[in-house]
N, C-alpha and C positions, 0 to 999 in steps of 0.2 A: 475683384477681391472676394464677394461672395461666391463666385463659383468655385472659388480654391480653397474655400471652405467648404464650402459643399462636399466636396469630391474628397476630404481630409475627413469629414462627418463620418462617410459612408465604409471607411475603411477602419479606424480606429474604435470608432465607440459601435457601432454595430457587432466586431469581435469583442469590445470588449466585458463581457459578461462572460463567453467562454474563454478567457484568460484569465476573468479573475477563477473563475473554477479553475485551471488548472493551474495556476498558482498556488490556489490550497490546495491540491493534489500532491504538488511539489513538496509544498513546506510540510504535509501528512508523512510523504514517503522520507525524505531528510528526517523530520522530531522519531518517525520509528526506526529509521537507520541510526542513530544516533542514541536512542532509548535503547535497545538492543545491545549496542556495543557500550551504554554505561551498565549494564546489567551485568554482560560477559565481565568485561575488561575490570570495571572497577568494583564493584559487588563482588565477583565472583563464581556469579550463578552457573552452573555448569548448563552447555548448550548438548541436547541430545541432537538426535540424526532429523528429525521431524522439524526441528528448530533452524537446521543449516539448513534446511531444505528453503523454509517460509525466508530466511535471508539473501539465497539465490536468485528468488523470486522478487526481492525488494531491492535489493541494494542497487541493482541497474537501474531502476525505476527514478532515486534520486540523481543518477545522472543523465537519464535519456529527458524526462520533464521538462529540466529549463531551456533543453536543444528547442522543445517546442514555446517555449515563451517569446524570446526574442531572435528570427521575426516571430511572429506567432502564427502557428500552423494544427491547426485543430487536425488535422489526421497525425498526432503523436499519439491523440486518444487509442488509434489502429494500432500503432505499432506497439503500443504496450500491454494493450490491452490480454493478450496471453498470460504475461511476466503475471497480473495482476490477476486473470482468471486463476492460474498455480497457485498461486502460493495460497487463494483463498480456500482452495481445493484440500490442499493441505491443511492449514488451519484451522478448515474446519474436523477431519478426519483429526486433526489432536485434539479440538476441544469436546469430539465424540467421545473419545480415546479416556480422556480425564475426566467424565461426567459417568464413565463408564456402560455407557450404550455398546460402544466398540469393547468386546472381547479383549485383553491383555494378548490372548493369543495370536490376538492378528496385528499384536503391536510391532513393526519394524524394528524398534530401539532393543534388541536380545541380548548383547553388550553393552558394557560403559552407561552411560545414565541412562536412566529407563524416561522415556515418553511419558509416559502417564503421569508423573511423579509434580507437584505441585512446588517449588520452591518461593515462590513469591503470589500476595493476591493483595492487591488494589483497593480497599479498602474492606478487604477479606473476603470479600468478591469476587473481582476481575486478576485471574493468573495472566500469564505471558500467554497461554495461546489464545484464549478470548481477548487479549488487548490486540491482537494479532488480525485474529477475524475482522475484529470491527476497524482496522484499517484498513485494511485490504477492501472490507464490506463500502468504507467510507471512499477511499479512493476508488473504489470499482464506480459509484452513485456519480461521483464528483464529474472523472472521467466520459461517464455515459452523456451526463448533462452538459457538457465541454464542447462533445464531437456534436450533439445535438443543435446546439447554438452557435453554431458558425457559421459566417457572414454565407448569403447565397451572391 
């Protein structure tokens, strides 16, 4: 009986610290799939090109995650980890963009709503693309520490 414990020890709770990171990874990338589409959909907030771009990058993200929870397979950290370098990539070039470091001229968004343009801030603070960053920044951490602690 102890040894079927033992051998159940070694598999479960050994993974489990990088499962629970990447379950907060999951439920980060879901609350901002889902914070995004309440902005769009029911706010109204108009989505520029820089903004589809960071949701390209996200929106897979809450469905490839729980592929890796159950069984739990710490190299989804690998497989996403692109989707999750992009779109940070991006997010950060708009919150450039918006602070005004980046040029207007090198702004992509020349039709339809302008990139730079600020419609919502967080308690006058944080706009959409810095809540953006620090997701992407939070599940990039999350993810990293994930692939890092997984069972040898």
């Amino acid at each position: 009986m102890s040894e079927a414990r033992g051998e159940n020890n070694g598999s479960f709770e050994s993974a489990q610290p990088g499962w629970t990171l990447l379950f907060l990874a999951w439920i980060l990338a879901a609350g901002a799939m889902l914070g995004s589409l309440f902005f769009s959909e029911v706010m109204g907030v108009p989505v520029c090109s820089l903004c589809w771009y960071q949701r390209i990058a996200l929106y897979p993200l809450a469905l490839i995650l729980p592929m890796g929870l159950f069984p739990y397979d710490p190299k989804v950290a690998r497989y996403v980890a692109p989707l999750v370098a992009v779109g940070w990539l991006i997010a950060l070039f708009q919150v450039l963009l918006v602070a005004g470091i980046i040029p207007e001229s090198a702004q992509p968004c020349v039709q339809g709503v302008p990139c730079s343009e600020t419609y919502f801030a967080l308690f006058g603070l944080f706009n959409i693309p810095t809540l953006s960053l620090g997701a992407f920044t939070l599940m990039g951490g999350l993810l990293f520490f994930a692939q890092r602690t997984k069972s040898s």
